[in-house]
C-alpha positions in Angstrom: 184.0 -13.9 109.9 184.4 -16.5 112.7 182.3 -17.0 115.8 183.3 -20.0 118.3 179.9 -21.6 119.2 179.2 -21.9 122.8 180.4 -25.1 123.7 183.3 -26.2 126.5 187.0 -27.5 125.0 187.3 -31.3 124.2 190.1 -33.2 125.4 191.7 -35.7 122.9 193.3 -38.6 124.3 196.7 -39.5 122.3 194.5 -42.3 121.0 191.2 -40.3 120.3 193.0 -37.7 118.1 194.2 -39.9 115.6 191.3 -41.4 114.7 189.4 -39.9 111.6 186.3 -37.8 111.9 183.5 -40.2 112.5 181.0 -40.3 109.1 178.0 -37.4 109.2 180.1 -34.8 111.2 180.8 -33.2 108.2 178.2 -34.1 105.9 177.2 -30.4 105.8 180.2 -29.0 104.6 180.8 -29.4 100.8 183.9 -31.7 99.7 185.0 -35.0 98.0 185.8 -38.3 99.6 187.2 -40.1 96.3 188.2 -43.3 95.9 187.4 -46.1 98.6 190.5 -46.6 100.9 192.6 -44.3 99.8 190.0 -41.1 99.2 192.4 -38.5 97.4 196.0 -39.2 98.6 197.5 -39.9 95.4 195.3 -37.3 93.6 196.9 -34.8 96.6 200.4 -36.2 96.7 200.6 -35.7 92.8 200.3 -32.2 92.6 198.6 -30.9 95.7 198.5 -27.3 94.7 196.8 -27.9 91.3 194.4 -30.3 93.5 193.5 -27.5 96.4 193.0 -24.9 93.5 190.5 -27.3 91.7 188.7 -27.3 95.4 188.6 -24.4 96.1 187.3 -22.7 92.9 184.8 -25.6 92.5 183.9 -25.3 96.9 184.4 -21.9 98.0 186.4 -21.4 101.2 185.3 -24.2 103.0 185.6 -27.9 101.7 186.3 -31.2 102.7 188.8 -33.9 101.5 189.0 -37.3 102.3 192.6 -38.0 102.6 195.8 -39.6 104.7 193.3 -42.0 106.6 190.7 -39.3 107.5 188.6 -36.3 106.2 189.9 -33.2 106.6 188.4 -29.2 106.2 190.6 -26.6 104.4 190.2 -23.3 105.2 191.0 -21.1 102.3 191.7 -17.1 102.7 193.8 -14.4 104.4 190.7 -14.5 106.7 191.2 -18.0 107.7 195.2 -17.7 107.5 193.8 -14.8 110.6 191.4 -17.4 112.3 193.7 -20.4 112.6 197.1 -19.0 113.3 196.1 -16.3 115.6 193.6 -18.2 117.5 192.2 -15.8 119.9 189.9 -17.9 121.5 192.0 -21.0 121.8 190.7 -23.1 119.2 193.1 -25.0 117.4 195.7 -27.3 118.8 199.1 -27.2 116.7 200.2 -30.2 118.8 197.3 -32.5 117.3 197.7 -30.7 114.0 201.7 -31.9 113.6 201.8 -35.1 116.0 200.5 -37.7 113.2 203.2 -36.7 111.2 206.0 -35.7 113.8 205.2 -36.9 116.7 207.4 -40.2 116.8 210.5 -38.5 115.4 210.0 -34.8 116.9 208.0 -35.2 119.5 208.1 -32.2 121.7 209.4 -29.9 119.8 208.1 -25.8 119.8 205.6 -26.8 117.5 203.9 -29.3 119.1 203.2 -27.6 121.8 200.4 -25.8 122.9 199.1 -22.6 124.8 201.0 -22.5 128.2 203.4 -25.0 128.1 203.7 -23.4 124.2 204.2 -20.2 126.0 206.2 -21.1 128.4 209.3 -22.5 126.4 209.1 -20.3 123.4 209.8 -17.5 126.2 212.7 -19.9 127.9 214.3 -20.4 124.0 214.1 -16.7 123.2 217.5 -16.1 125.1 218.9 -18.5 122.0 218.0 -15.2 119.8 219.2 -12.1 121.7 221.7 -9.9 120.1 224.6 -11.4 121.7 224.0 -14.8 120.6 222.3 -13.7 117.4 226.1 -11.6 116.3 228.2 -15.0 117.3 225.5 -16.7 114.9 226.6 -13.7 112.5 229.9 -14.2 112.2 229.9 -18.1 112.8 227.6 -17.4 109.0 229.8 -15.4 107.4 233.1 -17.7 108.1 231.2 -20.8 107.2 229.8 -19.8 103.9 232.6 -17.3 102.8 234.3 -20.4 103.0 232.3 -22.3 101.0 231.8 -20.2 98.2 235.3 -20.2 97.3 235.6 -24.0 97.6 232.2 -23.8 95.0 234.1 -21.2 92.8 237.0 -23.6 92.9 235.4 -26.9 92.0 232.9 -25.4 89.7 233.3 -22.0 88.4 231.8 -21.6 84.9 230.5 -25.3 85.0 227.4 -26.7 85.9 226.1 -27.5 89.3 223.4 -28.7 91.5 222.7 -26.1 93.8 220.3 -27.7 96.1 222.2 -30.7 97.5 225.1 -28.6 97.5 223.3 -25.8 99.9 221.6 -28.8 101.8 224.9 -29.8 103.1 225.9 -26.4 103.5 223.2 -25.7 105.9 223.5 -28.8 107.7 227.2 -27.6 108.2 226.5 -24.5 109.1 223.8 -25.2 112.2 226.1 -27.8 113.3 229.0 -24.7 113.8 226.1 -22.0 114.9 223.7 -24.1 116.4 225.7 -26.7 118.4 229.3 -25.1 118.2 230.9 -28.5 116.5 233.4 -27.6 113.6 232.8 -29.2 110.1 234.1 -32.6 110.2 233.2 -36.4 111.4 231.0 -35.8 114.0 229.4 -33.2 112.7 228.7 -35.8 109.8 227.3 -38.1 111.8 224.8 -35.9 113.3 223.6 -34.3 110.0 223.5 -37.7 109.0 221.0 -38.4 111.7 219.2 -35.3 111.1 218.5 -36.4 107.0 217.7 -39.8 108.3 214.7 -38.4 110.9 213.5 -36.4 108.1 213.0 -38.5 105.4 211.4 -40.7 107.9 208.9 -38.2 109.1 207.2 -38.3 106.0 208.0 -42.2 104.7 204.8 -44.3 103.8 205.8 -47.1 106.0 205.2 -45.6 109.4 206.5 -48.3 111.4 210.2 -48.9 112.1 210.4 -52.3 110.3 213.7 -53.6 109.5 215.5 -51.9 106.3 212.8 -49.1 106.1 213.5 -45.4 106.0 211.1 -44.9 109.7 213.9 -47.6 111.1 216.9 -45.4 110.0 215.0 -42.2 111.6 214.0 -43.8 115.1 217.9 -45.0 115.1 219.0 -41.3 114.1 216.6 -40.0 117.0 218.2 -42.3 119.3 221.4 -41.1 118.3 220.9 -37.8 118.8 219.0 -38.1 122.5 221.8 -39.5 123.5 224.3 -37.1 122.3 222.1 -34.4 123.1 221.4 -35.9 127.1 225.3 -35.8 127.3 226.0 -32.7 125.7 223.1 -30.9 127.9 224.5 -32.2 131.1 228.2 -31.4 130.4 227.5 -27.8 129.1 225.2 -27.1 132.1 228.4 -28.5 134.6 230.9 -26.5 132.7 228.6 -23.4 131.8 227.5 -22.4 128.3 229.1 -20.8 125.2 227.2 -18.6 122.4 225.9 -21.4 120.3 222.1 -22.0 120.1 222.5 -25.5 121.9 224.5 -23.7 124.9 221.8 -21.0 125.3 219.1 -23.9 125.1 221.0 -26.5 127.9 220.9 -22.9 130.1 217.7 -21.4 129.5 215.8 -20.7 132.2 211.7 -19.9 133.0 210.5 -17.5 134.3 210.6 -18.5 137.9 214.6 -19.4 137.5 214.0 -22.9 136.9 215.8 -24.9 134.2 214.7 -26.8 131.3 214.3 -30.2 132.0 217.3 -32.2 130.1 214.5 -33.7 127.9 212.8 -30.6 126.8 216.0 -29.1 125.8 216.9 -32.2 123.5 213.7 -32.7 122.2 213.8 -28.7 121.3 217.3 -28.8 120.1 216.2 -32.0 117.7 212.9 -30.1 116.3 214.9 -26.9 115.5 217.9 -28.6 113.7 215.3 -30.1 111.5 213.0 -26.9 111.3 215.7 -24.3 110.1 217.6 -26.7 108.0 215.2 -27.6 105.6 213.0 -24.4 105.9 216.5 -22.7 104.8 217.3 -24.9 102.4 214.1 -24.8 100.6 214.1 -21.1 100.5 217.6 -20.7 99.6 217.3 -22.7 96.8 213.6 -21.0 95.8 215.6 -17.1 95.9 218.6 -18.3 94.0 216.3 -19.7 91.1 214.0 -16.5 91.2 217.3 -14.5 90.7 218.6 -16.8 88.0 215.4 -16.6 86.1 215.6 -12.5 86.7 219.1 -11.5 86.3 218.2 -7.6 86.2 216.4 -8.1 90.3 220.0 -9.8 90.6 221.9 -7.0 89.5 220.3 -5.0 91.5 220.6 -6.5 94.4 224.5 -7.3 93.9 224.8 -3.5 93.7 223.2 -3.0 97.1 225.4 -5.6 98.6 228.3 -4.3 97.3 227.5 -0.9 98.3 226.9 -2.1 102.3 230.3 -4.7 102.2 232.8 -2.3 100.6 232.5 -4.3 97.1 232.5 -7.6 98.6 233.3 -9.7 101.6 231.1 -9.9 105.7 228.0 -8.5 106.3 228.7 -7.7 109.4 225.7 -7.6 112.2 225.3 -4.2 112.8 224.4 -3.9 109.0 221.9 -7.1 108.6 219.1 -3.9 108.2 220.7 -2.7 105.4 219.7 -4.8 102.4 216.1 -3.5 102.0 215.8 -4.9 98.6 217.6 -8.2 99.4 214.7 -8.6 102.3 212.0 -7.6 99.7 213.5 -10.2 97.4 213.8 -13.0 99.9 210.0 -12.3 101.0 208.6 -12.6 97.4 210.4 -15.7 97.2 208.6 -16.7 100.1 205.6 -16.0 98.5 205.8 -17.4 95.5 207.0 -21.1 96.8 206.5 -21.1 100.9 208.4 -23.5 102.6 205.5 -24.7 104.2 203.1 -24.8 101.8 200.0 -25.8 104.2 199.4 -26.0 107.9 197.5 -28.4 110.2 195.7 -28.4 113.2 192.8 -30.0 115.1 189.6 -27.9 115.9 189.2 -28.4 120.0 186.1 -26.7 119.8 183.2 -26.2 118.1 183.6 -23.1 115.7 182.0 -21.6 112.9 183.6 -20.1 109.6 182.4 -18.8 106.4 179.0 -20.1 106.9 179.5 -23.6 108.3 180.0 -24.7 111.7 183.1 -26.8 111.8 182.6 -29.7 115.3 185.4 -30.2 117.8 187.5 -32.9 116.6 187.5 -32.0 113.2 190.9 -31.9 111.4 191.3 -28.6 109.6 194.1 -26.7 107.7 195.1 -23.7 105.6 197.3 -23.5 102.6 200.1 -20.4 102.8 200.6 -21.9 98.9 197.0 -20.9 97.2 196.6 -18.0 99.6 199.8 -16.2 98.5 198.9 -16.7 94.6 195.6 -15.4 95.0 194.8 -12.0 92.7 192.8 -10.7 95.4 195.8 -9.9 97.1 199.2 -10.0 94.6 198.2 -8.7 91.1 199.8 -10.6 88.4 200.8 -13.7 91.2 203.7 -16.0 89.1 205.3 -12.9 88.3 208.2 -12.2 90.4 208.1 -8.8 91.5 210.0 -7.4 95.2 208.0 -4.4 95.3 205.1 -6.1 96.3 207.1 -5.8 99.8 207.6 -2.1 100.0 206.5 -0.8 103.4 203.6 1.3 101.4 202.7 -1.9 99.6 202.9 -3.9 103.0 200.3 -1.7 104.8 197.7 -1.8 102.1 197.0 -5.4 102.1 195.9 -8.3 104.6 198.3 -8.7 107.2 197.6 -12.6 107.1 197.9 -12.8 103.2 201.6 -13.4 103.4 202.4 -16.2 106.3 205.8 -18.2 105.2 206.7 -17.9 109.2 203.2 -18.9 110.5 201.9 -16.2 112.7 200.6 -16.0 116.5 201.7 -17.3 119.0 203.5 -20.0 116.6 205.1 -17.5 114.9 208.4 -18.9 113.6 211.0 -18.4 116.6 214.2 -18.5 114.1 212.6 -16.1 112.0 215.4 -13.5 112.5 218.1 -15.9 112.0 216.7 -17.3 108.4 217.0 -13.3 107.8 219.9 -13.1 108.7 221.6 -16.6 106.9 220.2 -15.8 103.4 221.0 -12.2 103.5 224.6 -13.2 104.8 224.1 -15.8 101.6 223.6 -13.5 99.1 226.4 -11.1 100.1 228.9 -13.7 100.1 227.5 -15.1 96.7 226.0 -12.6 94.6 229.2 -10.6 95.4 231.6 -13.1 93.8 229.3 -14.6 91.0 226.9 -14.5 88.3 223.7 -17.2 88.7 222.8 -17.9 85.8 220.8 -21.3 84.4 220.2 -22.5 80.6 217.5 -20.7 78.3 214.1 -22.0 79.2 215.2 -24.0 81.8 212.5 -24.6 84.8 213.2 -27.4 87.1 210.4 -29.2 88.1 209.7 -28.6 91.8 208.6 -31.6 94.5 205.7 -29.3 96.4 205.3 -31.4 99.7 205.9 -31.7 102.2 208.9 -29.2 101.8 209.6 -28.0 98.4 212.8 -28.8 96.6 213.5 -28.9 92.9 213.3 -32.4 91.5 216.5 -32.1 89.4 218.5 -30.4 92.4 218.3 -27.0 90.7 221.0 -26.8 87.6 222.9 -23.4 87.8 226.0 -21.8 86.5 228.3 -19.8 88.7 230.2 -17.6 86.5 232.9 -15.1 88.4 232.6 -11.4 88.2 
């Protein structure tokens, strides 16, 4: 159990919280600094859930790692998944968690906020995901990837593809149509162009924007995009909103009536464009190889589908609860390879866990990844099995062992909507083909900071 210690929140400067924790504050706490420099980066970056395993069976719980400039504490268990992301007391700061990372491309997006200001606009977005705007979204999805799906079964039926790059630009396509109203073409180009750009960029090892360097072609797509956004924002506000995402963000309103400032809606459009593309593109791609790799959870799920869409075709709004086994399908796939594999934050106070007081200051974490294959809580954890998620199943276990959306307060604000695009997915595509990939096959998968398969996932799309 936790217990914060009695001691008054410390305020970080922007300067202050960037610098590592100074030596002897953690002494106590067990851990490894590695080599001199560099501590364990490139043991970390290598294969950083083989390297948090090793830690935590040969530290318990709570360990240290020196690593990315600075030590930092894991916190390892449901427990701590509990401490950390439902904060009752007011702990941990996401903002100073993300912000080394984020903070030049993103900066005040959802998840860089904190507490009342945090509160504040995740209340203000919600309008963004009321069933109004959540059916447009709906049937923006189906058009899009209905679409898309024949123009796959066209180019490749029976042949080999890359499925990952190929739902990458789906996705991009698809939140420029749902999130910003734009139909697919040039412009909308440009601006997933921008989008790639600030991502790669966010995690690039140059952090400066030199000439030529991928942090260079991100601040220039940032740019970009505050400017388009600015314009946008002003115009829709003057001319009144539609049902896309971006509309109901340029007109949201707080509670006292008040708009958004112009700025807080661009920097909230750019965080979320970036946030549920490559979330939904990650676990897009995870499903579809689980499915592949299990054709007989595949078949039953294209029964279900077929059952709720009349044997193919839209699944229409008022039926997104339908698929029960679809959602149980998606959330094991979510377990098994999380989208966000581990989470940061910075301790603003003193606090103790597991038997160790952790100071204010310190840089801690969890890791969604090791928790969710841990055979404390899922039995048997590389097998892929749905019925983990039955509702009977669901009750009897930690809530806080399964967390691919966060939790708290931060609790994934488009959670609804990823729902709703892969189940809308799946009925398009498991209704009109067969996944299959090559005997043995097993892509090797790039873990952090988002995973995606190396080799763009190799599948076969053969028609029913």
């Amino acid at each position: 159990m936790a217990s914060l210690a009695p001691h008054e929140p410390v305020n970080f400067t922007p300067q202050s919280w960037r610098d590592p924790t100074p030596d002897g504050a953690l002494d106590h706490i067990p851990g490894e600094k590695g080599w001199p420099l560099v501590g364990h980066t490139f043991n970390q970056l290598a294969d950083p859930h083989a390297f948090a395993r090793r830690m935590y069976e040969t530290y318990g719980p709570v360990y240290k790692v020196h690593t990315m400039g600075g030590w930092h504490v894991a916190l390892i268990g449901a427990e701590a998944n509990e401490l950390m992301l439902f904060d009752r007391a007011k702990i941990f700061s996401s903002d100073q968690g993300w912000s080394p990372v984020l903070h030049r491309l993103f900066p005040g997006g959802l998840m860089l906020l904190d507490f009342d200001h945090h509160r504040a606009d995740r209340r203000a977005l919600s309008i963004a995901f009321k069933p109004g705007p959540m059916r447009h979204y709906a049937d923006s999805l189906n058009r899009g990837i209905s679409a898309r799906m024949e123009e796959w079964g066209a180019s490749s039926s029976g042949r080999e593809m890359r499925f990952y790059p190929a739902i990458k630009q789906l996705t991009l396509d698809l939140a420029a149509d749902s999130f910003i109203g734009l139909p697919f073409g040039p412009e909308a180009d440009r601006i997933n162009q921008a989008f790639v750009d600030m991502v790669q960029a966010s995690i690039a090892p140059v952090r400066r924007p030199l000439p030529f360097t991928k942090m260079k072609k991100g601040v220039d797509g940032r740019a970009f995009l505050v400017d388009y956004f600015t314009r946008e924002t002003k115009r829709r506000r003057a001319e009144g909103g539609g049902q896309d995402m971006f509309s109901q963000f340029a007109t949201a309103e707080f509670e006292d009536g008040s708009l958004m400032s112009v700025e807080a809606v661009v920097d909230h459009m750019n965080f979320l464009m970036m946030a549920a593309h490559d979330t939904i593109t990650s676990s897009a791609t995870s499903l579809v190889h689980l499915l592949a790799k299990n054709p007989d959870w595949q078949e039953r799920l294209r029964e279900e589908l077929r059952a709720i869409t009349n044997d193919g075709g839209d699944l229409a709004y008022e039926n997104l609860a339908k698929p029960e086994l679809t959602e149980m399908a998606f959330k094991e796939a979510l377990r098994m390879i999380p989208p966000v594999p581990s989470i940061p934050r910075r301790a603003l106070r003193r606090f103790d866990y597991g038997g160790y007081t952790i100071p204010a200051g310190a840089r801690v974490g969890i890791n969604p990844h090791l928790v969710h294959h841990m055979e404390d809580h899922w039995p048997e954890p590389d097998r892929f099995d749905p019925m983990r998620f039955t509702p009977e199943a669901a009750k009897a276990r930690h809530k806080y062992a399964w967390v691919p959306f966060g939790g708290g307060a931060h609790m994934c604000l488009g959670l609804h909507f990823a729902y709703m695009q892969i189940k809308i997915l799946m009925a398009q595509m498991l209704t009109r083909y067969r996944i299959e990939v090559a005997s043995g096959y097993e892509p090797e998968w790039q873990a952090w900071p988002i995973p995606q398969p190396k080799d763009g996932l190799k599948i076969t799309l053969r028609p029913l």
